[in-house]
N, C-alpha and C positions, 0 to 999 in steps of 0.2 A: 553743691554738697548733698542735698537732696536727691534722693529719685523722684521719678516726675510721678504723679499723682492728681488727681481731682479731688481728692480729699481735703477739703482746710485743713481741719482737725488736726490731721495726723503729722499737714505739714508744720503747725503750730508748733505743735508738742516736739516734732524733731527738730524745729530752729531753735527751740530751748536748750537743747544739749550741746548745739554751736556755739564753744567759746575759743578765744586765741589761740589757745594749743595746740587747737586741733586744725587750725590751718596755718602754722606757723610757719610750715616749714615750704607751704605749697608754691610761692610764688611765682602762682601762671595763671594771668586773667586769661578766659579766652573768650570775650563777651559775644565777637562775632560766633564763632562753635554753639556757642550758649540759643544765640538766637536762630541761629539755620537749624538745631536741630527741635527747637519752638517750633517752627514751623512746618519742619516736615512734619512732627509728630500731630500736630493740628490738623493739617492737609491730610495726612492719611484717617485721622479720627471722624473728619466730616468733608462731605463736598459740598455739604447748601453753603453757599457764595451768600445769602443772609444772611446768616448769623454772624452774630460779633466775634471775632478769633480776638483774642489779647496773650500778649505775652510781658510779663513782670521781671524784670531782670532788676537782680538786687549786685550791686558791685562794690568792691572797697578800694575800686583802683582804677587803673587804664588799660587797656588791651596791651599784654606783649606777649602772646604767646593766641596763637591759631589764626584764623580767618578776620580782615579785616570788618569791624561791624557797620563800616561804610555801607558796604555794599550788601554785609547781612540785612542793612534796617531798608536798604532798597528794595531788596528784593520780596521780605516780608513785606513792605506798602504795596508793592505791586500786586502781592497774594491777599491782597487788603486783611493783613495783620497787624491792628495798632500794637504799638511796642512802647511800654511806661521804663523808666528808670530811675529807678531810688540808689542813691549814693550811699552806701553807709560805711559813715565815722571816717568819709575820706580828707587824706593832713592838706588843707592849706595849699601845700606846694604841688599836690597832685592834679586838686581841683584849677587850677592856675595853668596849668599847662595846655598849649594849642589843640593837643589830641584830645582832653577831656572837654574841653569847650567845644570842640568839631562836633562832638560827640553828642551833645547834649543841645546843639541847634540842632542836627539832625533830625535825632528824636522826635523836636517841637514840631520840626517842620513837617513830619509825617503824621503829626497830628498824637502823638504822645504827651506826654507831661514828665518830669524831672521832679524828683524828691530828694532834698536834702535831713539827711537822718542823722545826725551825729547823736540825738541822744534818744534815750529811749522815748520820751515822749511824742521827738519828730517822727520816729520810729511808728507808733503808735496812731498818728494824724495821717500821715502816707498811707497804711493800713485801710485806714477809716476813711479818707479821699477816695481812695482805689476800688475798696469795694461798692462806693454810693455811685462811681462811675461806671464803672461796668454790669451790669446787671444782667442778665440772662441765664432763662432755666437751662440745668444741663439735668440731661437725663443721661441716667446710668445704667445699662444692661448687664446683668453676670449670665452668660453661658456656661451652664456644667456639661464638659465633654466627656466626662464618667459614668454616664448613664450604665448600667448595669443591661444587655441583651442578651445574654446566657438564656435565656428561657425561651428565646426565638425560636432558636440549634436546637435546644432541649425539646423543645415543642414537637419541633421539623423533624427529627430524628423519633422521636415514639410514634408521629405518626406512619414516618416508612418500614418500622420493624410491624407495626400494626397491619401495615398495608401487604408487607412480605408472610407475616403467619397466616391473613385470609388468604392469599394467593399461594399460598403452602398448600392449605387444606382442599384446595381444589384438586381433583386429579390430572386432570390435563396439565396442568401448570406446573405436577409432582414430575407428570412423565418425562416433561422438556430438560429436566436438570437431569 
């Protein structure tokens, strides 16, 4: 539901405005989509193979809809991308089913963890678990590509009409035109 971001903040403040409504109508998990594209966008943001890559996938369901996340959470371990998942406020009959379970040895087995969220407090301890787990600086660079060069041109150009009125004033240079 989110854009992807480094920002907590901002991600906070947007999961606040996610209630029922607003995904009511969407039902299409597509947890493997969710995590291939975790990771390419990780892989292209860095190559040091040190650093800890994590991806946090928050679900309310099972996968029926895009890319099996068998092979997403394969593929990310092999890109050595731990992959956590927090369940949130999944019914009972969801969590029960072969694929949700498949899903959630997976995960372990690649060295992730499983949150169970159903209420705001689990909500809240998952949070707090997840950040005392991962810990690594991220350094953030903004590049302004608007830099303003107009005065370069501006420069370049007064100095060949400069260079063209002394070579005016020369006579020889007057005869040749």
């Amino acid at each position: 539901v989110s854009p992807l971001t480094l920002d907590r903040e901002y991600l906070l403040r947007y999961l606040e405005i996610v209630d029922n409504q607003i995904l009511r109508n969407e039902a299409m998990t597509a947890i493997g989509d969710g995590i291939d594209m975790g990771a390419f966008l990780l892989n292209k943001q860095s190559s040091d193979t040190r650093r800890s890559k994590v991806i946090i996938v928050f679900t309310d369901g099972e996968r029926n809809y895009g890319r099996d996340p068998m092979e997403s959470l394969a593929e990310a371990n092999a890109a050595n991308i731990r992959v956590h998942l927090v369940g949130v406020d999944l019914d009972e009959q969801i969590k029960g089913r072969p694929a949700v379970q498949a899903l959630i040895a997976a995960v372990r087995t690649y060295g992730g963890r499983y949150y169970e969220a159903d209420t705001m407090r689990e909500l809240r301890t998952a949070y707090s678990e997840l950040d005392t787990l991962e810990k690594s600086l991220v350094v953030s660079e903004t590049h302004v590509a608007n830099d303003p060069v107009y005065h370069w041109f501006a420069l370049s150009a007064v100095a060949f009409i400069g260079v063209a009125l002394a070579l005016n004033a020369i006579p020889f240079f007057n005869e040749m035109t």
